[in-house]
C-alpha positions in Angstrom: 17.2 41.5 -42.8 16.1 43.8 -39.8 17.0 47.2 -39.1 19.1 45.6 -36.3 20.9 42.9 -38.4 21.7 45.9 -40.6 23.3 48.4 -38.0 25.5 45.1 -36.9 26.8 44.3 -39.6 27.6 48.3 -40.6 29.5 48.6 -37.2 31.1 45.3 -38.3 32.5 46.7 -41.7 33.4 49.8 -39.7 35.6 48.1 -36.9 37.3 46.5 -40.7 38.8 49.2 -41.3 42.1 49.8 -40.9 42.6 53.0 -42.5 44.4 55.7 -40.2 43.4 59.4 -40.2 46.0 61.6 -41.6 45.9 65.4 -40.0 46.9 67.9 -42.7 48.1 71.5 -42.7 45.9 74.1 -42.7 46.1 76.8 -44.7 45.3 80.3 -43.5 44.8 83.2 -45.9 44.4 86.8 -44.5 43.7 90.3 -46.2 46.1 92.9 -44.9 44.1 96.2 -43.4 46.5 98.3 -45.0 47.1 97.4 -48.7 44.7 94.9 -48.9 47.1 91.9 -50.2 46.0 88.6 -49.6 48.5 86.4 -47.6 48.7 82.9 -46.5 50.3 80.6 -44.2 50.6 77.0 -43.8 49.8 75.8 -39.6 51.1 72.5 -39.0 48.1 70.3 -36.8 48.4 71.5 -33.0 50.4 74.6 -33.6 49.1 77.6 -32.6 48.5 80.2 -35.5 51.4 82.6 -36.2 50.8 86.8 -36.0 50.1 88.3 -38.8 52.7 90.1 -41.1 51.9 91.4 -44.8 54.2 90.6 -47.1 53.5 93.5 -49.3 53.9 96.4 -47.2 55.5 94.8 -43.5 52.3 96.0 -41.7 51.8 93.5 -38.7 48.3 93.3 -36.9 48.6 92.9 -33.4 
């Protein structure tokens, strides 16, 4: 088989599939400046990211 024959047939398989792409939420972990707790948050796809608030100690980065 050529190099040709070979790409055609790998598009082929490719255009196959019927598998659809699934967009997950992103997890976002932050260190506080204050207390230095690590917090995290959970984005949905195509939301924007939410301000941050520490969970330890209340301080919010603005």
């Amino acid at each position: 088989m050529t190099k040709a024959e070979l790409r055609a047939q790998g598009i082929q398989a490719l255009a196959q599939v019927t598998t659809p792409i699934i967009k997950l939420p992103m997890k976002i972990r932050r260190q506080c400046g204050r207390c230095g707790d690590f917090n995290s948050v959970l984005v949905e796809p195509g939301q924007a990211v939410p301000a941050f608030k520490c969970s330890a100690c209340g301080y919010a980065a603005g």
